[in-house]
ChimeraX commands (.cxc) that place a marker at each C-alpha (Angstrom):
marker #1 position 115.55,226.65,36.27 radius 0.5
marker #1 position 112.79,228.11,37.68 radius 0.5
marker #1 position 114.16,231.75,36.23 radius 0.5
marker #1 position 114.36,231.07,33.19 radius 0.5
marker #1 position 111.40,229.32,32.10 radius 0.5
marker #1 position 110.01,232.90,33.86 radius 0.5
marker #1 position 112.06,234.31,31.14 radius 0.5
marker #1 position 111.34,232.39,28.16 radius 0.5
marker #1 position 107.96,232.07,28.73 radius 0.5
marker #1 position 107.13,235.57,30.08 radius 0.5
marker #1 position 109.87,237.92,28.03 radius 0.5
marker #1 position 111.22,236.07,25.10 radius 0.5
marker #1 position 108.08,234.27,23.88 radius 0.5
marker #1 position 105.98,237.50,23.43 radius 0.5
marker #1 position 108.93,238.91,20.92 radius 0.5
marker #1 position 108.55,235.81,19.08 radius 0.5
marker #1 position 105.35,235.81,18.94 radius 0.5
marker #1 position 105.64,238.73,17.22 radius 0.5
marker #1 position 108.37,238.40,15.00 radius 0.5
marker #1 position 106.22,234.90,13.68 radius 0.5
marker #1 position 103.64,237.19,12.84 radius 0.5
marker #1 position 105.71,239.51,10.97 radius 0.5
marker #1 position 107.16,236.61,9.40 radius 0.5
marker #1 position 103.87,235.53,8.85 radius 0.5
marker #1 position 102.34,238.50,7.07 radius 0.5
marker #1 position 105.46,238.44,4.74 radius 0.5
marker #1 position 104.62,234.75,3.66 radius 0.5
marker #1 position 101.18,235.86,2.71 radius 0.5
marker #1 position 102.19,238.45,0.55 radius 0.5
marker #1 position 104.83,236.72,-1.11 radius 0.5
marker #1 position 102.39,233.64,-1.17 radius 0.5
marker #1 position 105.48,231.00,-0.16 radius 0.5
marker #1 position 104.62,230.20,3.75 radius 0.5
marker #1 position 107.91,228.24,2.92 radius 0.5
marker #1 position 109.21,231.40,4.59 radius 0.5
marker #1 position 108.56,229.64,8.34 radius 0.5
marker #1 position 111.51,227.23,7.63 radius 0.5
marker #1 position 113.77,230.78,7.13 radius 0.5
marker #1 position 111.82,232.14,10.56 radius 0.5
marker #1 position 113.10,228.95,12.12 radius 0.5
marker #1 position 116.50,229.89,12.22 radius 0.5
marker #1 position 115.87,233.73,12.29 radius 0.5
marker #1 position 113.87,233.59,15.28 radius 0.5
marker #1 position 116.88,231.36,17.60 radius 0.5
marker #1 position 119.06,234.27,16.68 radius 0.5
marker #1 position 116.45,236.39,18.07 radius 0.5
marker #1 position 116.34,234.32,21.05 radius 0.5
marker #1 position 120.04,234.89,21.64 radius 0.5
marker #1 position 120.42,238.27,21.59 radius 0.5
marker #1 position 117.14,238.77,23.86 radius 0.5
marker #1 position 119.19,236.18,25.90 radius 0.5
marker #1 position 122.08,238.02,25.90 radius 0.5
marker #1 position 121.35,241.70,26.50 radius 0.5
marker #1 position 119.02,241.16,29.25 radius 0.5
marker #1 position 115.79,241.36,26.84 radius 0.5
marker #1 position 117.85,243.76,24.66 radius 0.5
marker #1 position 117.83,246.46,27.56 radius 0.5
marker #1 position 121.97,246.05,28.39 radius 0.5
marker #1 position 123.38,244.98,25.32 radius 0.5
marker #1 position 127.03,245.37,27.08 radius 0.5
marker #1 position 125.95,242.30,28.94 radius 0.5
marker #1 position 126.94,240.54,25.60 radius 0.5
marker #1 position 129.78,242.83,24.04 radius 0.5
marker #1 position 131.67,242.82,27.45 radius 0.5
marker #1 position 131.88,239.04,27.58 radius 0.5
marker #1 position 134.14,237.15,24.83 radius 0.5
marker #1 position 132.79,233.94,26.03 radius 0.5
marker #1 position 128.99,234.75,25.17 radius 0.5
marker #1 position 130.46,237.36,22.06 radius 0.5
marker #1 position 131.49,233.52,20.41 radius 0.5
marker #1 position 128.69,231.72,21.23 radius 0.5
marker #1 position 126.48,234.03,19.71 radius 0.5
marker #1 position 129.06,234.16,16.35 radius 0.5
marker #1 position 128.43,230.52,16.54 radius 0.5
marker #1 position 124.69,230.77,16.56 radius 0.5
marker #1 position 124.69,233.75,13.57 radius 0.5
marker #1 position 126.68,231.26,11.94 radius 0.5
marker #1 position 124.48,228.43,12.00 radius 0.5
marker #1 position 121.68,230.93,11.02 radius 0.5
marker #1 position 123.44,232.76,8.26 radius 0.5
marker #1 position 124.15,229.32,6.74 radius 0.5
marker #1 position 121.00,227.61,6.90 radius 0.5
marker #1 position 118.12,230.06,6.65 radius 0.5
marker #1 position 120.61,231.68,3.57 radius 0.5
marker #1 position 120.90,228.29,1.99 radius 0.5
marker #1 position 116.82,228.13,2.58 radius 0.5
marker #1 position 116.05,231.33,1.17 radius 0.5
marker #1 position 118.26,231.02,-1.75 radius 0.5
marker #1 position 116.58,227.71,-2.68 radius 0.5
marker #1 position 113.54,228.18,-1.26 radius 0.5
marker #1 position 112.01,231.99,-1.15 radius 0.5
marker #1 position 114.23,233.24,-4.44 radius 0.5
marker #1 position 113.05,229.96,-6.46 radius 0.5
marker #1 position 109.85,230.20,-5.41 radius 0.5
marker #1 position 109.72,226.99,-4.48 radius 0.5
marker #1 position 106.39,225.99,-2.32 radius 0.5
marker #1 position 107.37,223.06,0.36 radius 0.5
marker #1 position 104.29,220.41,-0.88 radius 0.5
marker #1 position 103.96,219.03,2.52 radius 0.5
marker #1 position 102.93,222.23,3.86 radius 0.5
marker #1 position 99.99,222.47,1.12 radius 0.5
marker #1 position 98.86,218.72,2.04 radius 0.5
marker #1 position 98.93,219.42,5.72 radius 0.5
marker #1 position 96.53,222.49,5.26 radius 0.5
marker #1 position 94.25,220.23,2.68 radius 0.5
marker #1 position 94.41,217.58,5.47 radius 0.5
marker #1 position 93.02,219.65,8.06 radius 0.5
marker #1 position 90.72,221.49,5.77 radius 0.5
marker #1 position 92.05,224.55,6.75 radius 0.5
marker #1 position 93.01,227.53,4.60 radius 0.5
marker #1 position 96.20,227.75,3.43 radius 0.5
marker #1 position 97.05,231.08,4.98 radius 0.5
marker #1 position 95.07,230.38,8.08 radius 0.5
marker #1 position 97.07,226.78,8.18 radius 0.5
marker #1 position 100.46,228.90,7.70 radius 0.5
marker #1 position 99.53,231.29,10.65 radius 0.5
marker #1 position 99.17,228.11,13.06 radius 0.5
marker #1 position 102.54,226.92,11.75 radius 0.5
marker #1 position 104.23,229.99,12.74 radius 0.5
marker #1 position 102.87,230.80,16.11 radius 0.5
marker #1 position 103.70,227.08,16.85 radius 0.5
marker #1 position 107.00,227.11,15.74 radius 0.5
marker #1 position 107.51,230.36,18.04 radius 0.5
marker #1 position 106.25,227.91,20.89 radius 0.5
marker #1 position 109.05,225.09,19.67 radius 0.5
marker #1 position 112.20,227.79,19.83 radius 0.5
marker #1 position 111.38,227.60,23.69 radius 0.5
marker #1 position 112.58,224.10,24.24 radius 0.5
marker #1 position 115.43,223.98,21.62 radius 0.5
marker #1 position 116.54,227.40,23.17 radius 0.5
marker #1 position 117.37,225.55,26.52 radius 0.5
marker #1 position 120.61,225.76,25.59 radius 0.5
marker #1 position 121.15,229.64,24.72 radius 0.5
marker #1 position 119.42,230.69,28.26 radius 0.5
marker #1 position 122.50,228.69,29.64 radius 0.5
marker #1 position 124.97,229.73,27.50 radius 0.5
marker #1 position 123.88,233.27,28.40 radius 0.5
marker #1 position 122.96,233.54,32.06 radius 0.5
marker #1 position 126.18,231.58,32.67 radius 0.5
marker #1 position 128.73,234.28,34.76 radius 0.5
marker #1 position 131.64,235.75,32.85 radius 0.5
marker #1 position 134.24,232.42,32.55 radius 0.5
marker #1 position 137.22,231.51,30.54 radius 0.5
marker #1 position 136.71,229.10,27.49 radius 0.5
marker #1 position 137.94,225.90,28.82 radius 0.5
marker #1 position 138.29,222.39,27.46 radius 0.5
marker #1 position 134.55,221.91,27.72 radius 0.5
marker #1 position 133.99,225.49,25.62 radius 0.5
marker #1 position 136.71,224.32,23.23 radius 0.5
marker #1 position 135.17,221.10,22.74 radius 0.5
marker #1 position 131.98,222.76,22.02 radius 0.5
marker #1 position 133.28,224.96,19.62 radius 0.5
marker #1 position 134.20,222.16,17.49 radius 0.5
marker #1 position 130.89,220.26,17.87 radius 0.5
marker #1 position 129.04,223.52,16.73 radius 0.5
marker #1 position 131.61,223.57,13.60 radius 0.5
marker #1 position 131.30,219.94,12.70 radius 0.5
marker #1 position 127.72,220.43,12.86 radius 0.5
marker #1 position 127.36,223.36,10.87 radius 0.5
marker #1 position 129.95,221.55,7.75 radius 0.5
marker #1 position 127.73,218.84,8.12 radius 0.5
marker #1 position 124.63,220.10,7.68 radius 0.5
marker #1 position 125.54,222.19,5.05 radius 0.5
marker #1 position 127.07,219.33,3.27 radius 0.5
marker #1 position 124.06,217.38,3.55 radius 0.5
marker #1 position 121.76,220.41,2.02 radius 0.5
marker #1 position 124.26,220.92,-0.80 radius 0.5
marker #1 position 124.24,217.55,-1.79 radius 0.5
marker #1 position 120.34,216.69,-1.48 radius 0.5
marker #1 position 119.75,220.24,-3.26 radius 0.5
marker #1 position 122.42,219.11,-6.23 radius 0.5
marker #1 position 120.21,215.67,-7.02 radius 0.5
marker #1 position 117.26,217.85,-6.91 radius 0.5
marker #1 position 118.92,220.30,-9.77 radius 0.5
marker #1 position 119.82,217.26,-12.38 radius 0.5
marker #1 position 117.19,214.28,-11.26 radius 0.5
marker #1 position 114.82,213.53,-14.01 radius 0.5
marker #1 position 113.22,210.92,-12.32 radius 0.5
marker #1 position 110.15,212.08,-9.60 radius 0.5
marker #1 position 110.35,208.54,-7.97 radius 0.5
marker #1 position 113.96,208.19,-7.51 radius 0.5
marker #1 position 114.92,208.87,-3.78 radius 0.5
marker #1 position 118.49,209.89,-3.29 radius 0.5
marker #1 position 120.84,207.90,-1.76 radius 0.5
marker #1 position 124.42,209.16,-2.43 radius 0.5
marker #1 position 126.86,210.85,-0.23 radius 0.5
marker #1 position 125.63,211.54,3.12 radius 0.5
marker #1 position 122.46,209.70,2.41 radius 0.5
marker #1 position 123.33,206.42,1.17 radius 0.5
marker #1 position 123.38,205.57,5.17 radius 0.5
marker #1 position 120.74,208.18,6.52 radius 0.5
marker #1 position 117.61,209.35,5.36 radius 0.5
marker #1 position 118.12,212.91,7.77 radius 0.5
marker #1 position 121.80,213.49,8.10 radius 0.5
marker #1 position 120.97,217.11,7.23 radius 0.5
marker #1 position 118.64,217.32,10.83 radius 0.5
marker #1 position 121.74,214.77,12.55 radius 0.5
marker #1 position 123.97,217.37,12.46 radius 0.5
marker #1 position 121.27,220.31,13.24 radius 0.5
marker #1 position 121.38,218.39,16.13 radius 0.5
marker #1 position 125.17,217.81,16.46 radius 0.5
marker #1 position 125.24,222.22,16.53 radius 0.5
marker #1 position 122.94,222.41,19.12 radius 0.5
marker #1 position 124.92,219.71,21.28 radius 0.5
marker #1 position 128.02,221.69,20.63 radius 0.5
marker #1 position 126.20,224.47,21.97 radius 0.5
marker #1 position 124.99,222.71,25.53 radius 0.5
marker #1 position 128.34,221.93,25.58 radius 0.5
marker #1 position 130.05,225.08,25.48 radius 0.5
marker #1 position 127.41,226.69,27.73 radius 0.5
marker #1 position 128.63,224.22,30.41 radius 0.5
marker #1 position 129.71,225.75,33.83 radius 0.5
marker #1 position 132.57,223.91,34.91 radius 0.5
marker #1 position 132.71,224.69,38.59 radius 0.5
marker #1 position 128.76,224.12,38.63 radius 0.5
marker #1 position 127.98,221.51,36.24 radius 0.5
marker #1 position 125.20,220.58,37.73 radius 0.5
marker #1 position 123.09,223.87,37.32 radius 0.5
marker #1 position 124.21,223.91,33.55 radius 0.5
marker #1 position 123.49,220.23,32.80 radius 0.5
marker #1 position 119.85,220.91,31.69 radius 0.5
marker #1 position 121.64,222.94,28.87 radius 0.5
marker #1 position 121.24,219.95,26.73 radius 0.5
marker #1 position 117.47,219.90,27.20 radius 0.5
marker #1 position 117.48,221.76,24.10 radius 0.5
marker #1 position 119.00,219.14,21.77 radius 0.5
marker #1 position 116.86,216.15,23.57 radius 0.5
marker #1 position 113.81,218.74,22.50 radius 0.5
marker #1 position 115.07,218.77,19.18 radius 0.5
marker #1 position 115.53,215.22,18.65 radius 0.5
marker #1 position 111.61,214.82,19.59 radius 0.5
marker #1 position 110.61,217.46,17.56 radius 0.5
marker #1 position 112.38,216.01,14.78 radius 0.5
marker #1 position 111.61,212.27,15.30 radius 0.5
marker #1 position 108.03,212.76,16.07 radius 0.5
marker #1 position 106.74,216.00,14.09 radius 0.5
marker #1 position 109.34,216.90,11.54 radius 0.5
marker #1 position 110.05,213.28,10.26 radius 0.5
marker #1 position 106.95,212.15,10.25 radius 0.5
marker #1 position 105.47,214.32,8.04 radius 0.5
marker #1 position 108.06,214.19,6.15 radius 0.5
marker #1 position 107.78,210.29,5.66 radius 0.5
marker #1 position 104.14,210.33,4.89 radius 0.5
marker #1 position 104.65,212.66,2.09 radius 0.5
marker #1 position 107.37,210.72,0.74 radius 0.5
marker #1 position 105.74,207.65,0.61 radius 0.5
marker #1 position 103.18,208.86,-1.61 radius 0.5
marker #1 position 105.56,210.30,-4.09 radius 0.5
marker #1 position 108.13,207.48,-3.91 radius 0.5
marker #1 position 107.00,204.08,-3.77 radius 0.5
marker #1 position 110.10,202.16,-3.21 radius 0.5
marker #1 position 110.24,204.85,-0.26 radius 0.5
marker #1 position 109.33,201.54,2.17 radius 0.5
marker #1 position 112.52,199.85,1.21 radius 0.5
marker #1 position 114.72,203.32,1.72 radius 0.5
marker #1 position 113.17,202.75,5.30 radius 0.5
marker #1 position 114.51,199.43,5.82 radius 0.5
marker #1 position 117.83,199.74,4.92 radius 0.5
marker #1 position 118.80,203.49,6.49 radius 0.5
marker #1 position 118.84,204.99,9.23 radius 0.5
marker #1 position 116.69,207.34,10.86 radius 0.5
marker #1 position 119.74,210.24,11.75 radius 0.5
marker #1 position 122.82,208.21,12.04 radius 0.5
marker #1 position 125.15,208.68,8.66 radius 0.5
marker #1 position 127.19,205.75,9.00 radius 0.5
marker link #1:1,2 radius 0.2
marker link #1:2,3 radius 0.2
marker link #1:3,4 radius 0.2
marker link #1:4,5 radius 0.2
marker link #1:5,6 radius 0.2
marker link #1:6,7 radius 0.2
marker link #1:7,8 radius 0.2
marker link #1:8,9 radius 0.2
marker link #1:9,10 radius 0.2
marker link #1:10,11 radius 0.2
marker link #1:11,12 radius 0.2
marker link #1:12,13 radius 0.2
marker link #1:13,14 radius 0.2
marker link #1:14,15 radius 0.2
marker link #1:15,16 radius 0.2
marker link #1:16,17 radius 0.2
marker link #1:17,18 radius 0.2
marker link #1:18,19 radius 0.2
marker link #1:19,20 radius 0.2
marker link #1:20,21 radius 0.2
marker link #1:21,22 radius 0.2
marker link #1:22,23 radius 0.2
marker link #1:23,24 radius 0.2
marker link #1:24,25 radius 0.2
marker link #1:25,26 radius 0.2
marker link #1:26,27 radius 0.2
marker link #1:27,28 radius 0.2
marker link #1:28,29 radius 0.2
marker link #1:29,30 radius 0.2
marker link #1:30,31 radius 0.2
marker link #1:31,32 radius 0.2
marker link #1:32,33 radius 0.2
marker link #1:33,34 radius 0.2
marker link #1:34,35 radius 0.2
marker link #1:35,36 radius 0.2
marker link #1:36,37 radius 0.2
marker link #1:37,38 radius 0.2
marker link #1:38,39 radius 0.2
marker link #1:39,40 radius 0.2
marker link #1:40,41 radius 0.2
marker link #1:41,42 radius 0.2
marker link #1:42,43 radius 0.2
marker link #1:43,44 radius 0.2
marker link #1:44,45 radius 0.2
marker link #1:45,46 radius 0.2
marker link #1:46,47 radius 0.2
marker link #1:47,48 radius 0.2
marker link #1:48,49 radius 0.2
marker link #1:49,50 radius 0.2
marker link #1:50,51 radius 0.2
marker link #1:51,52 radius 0.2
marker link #1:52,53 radius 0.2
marker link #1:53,54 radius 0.2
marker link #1:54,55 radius 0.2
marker link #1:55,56 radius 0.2
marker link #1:56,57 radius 0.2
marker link #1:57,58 radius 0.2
marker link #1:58,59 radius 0.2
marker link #1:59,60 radius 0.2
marker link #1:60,61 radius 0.2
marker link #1:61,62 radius 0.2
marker link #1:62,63 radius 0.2
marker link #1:63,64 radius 0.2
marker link #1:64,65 radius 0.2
marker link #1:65,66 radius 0.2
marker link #1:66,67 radius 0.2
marker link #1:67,68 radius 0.2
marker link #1:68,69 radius 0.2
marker link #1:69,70 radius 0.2
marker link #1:70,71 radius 0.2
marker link #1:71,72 radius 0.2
marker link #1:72,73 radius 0.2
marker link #1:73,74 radius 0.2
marker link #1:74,75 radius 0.2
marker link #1:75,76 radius 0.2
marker link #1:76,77 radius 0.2
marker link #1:77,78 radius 0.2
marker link #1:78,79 radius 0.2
marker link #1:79,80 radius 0.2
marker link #1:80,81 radius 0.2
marker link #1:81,82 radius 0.2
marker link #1:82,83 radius 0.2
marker link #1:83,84 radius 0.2
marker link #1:84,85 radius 0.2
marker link #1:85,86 radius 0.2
marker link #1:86,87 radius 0.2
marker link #1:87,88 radius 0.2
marker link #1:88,89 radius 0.2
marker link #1:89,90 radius 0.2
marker link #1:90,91 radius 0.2
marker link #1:91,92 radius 0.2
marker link #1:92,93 radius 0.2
marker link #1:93,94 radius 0.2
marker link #1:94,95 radius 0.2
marker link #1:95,96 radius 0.2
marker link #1:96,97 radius 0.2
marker link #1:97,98 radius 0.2
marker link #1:98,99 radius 0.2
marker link #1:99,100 radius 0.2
marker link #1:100,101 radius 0.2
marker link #1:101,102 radius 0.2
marker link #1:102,103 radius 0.2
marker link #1:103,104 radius 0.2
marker link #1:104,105 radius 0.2
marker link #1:105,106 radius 0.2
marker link #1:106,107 radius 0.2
marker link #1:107,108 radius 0.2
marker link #1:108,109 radius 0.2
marker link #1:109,110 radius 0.2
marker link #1:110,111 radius 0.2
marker link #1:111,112 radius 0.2
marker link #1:112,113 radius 0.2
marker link #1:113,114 radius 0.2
marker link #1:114,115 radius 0.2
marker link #1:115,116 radius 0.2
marker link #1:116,117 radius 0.2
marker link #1:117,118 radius 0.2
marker link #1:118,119 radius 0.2
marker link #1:119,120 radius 0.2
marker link #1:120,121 radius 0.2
marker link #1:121,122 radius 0.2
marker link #1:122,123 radius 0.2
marker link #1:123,124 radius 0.2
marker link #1:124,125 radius 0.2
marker link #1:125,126 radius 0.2
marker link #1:126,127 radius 0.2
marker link #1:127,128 radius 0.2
marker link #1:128,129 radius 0.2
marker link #1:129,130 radius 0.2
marker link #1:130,131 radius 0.2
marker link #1:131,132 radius 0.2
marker link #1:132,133 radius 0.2
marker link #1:133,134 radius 0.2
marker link #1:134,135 radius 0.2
marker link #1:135,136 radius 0.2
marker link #1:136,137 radius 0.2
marker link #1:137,138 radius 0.2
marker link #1:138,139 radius 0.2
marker link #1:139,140 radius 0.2
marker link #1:140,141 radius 0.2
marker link #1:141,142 radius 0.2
marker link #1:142,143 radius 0.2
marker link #1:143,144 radius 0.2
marker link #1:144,145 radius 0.2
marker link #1:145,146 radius 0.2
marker link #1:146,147 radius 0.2
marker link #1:147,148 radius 0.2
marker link #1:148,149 radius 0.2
marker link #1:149,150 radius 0.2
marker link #1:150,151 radius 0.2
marker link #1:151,152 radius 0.2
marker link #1:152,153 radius 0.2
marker link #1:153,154 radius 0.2
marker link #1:154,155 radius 0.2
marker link #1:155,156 radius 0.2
marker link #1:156,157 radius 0.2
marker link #1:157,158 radius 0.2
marker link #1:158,159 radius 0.2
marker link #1:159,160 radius 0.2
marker link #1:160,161 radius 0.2
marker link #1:161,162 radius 0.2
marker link #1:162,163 radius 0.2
marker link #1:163,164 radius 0.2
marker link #1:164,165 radius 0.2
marker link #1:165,166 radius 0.2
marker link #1:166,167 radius 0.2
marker link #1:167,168 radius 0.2
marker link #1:168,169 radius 0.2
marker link #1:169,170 radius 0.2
marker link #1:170,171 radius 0.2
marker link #1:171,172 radius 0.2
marker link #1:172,173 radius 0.2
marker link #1:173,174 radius 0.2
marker link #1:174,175 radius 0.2
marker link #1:175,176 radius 0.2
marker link #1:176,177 radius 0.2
marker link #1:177,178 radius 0.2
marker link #1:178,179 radius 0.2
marker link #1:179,180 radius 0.2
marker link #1:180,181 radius 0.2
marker link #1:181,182 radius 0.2
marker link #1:182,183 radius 0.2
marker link #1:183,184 radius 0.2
marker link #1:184,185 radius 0.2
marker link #1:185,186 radius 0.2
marker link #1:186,187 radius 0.2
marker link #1:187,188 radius 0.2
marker link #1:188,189 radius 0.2
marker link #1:189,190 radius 0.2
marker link #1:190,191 radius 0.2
marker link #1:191,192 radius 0.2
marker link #1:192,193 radius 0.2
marker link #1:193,194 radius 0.2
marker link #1:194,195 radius 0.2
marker link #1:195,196 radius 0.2
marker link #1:196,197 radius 0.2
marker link #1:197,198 radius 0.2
marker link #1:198,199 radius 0.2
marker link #1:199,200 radius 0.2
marker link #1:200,201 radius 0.2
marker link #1:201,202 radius 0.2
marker link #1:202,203 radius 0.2
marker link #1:203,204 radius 0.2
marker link #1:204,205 radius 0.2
marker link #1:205,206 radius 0.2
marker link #1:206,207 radius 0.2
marker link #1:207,208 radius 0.2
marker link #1:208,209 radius 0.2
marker link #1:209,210 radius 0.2
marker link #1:210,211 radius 0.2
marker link #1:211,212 radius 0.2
marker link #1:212,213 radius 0.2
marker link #1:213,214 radius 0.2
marker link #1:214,215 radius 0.2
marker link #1:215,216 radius 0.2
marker link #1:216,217 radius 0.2
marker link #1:217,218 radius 0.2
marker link #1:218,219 radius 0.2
marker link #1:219,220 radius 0.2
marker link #1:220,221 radius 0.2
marker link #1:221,222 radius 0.2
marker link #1:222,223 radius 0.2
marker link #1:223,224 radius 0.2
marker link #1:224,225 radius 0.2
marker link #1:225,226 radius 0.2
marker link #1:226,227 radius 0.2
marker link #1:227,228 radius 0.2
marker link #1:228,229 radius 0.2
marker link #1:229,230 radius 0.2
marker link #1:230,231 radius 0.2
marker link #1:231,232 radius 0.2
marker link #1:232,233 radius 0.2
marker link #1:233,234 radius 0.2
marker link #1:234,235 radius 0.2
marker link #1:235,236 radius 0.2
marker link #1:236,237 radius 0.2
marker link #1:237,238 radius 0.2
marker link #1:238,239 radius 0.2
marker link #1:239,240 radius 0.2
marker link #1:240,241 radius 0.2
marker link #1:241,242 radius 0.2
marker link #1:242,243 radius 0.2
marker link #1:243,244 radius 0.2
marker link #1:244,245 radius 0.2
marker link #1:245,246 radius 0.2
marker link #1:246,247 radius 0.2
marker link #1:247,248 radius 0.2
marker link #1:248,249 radius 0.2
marker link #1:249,250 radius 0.2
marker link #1:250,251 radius 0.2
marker link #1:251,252 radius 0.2
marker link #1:252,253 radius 0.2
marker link #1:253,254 radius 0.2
marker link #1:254,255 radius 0.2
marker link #1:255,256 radius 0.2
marker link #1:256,257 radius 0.2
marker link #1:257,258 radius 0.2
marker link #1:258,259 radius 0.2
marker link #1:259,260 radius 0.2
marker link #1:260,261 radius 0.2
marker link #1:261,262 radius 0.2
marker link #1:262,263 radius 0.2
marker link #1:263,264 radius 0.2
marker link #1:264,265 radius 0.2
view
């Protein structure tokens, strides 16, 4: 344990620090600082394959290993989908997340100054949720298993469901007329967030397919990184969201009532 926090906090943050600020710089001059939710999943990736080739200086540490070769396809997967579906709707349209632009106004803080903060903490966040990928990669070389099969489908329900969930919130975007309505079909007649349920659904399937069978309990805090996201959904991603949603929808107190938080059932 005590390894690698060393190596998260020492090695891997200082390369994200720096790709945030790359990311950062591009945000300005495309003026979207939308761009950090794109980072978000950009930046895990980066995470894995510092993870995986020993701080990229052995990168046969990864390509000699089919074990840690499909977790990280699993992980480019989850990345390709989500920060593709988030550029393509998001940088491309030109579309400028609101809440962002209320939270800097909030603070009284520039926008690009406000944007810069966002990043660099972000960076910070990858840390916890990337529990998981320091396991997966700093396990020894193992056959997949049960556990790694059952893992493998987590990570693939997750990633169907999440893109589901974006694909159908995006198409009531397209065609509503109506700036009050709040959407409430398909995978959100239940759940307000199934789209961040099964973000966290990938990242279990993850934990569990970094599991060490014949040392379980070394590889148990694995799922540290999905418990991390669950807090940093419920208590800083949700919440913002919620406060911004109330002011644009005002039957948004009722939607509260009678969904759930995550759960789409």
């Amino acid at each position: 344990m005590i390894n690698i926090l060393k190596n998260s906090f020492i090695e891997i943050l200082p390369k994200l620090a720096i790709s945030q600020f790359i990311g950062w710089g591009i945000s300005i001059a495309i003026q979207n600082t939308t761009l950090v939710d794109v980072a978000w999943g950009f930046n895990h990736v980066l995470f894995a394959a510092a993870a995986s080739t020993g701080n990229f200086k052995d990168i046969s540490l990864l390509t000699s290993n089919p074990r840690k070769m499909i977790g990280m396809m699993l992980i480019s997967v989850w990345f390709a989908r989500l920060s593709g579906f988030l550029f393509k709707e998001r940088i491309i349209k030109k579309h400028i997340d609101p809440r962002y632009t209320n939270l800097a106004e909030k603070r009284k803080m520039s926008k690009s100054i406000f944007a810069l903060f966002q990043f660099q903490f972000q960076g910070l966040l990858i840390l916890f949720t990337g529990f998981s990928i320091n396991y997966l990669f700093l396990n020894p070389a193992i056959a997949i298993g049960p556990l790694g099969y059952l893992g493998i489908a987590t990570c693939l329900i997750g990633i169907i469901g999440e893109a589901v969930a974006d694909q159908q919130l995006q198409n009531f975007k397209n065609t509503n007329t109506n700036p009050q309505a709040t959407f409430r079909g398909g995978l959100f007649k239940n759940s307000r967030h199934p789209n961040l349920f099964f973000d966290i659904v990938f990242w279990t399937g993850i934990s569990i397919y970094s599991l060490n069978p014949s040392n379980l309990l070394f590889t148990l805090p694995a799922f540290l990184g999905p418990i991390s996201l669950y807090f940093i959904m419920a208590y800083v991603t949700i919440p913002i969201t919620q406060a911004h949603m109330r002011k644009k929808r005002p039957n948004y107190d009722q939607v509260l009532k009678e969904t759930n938080k995550f759960l789409p059932f």
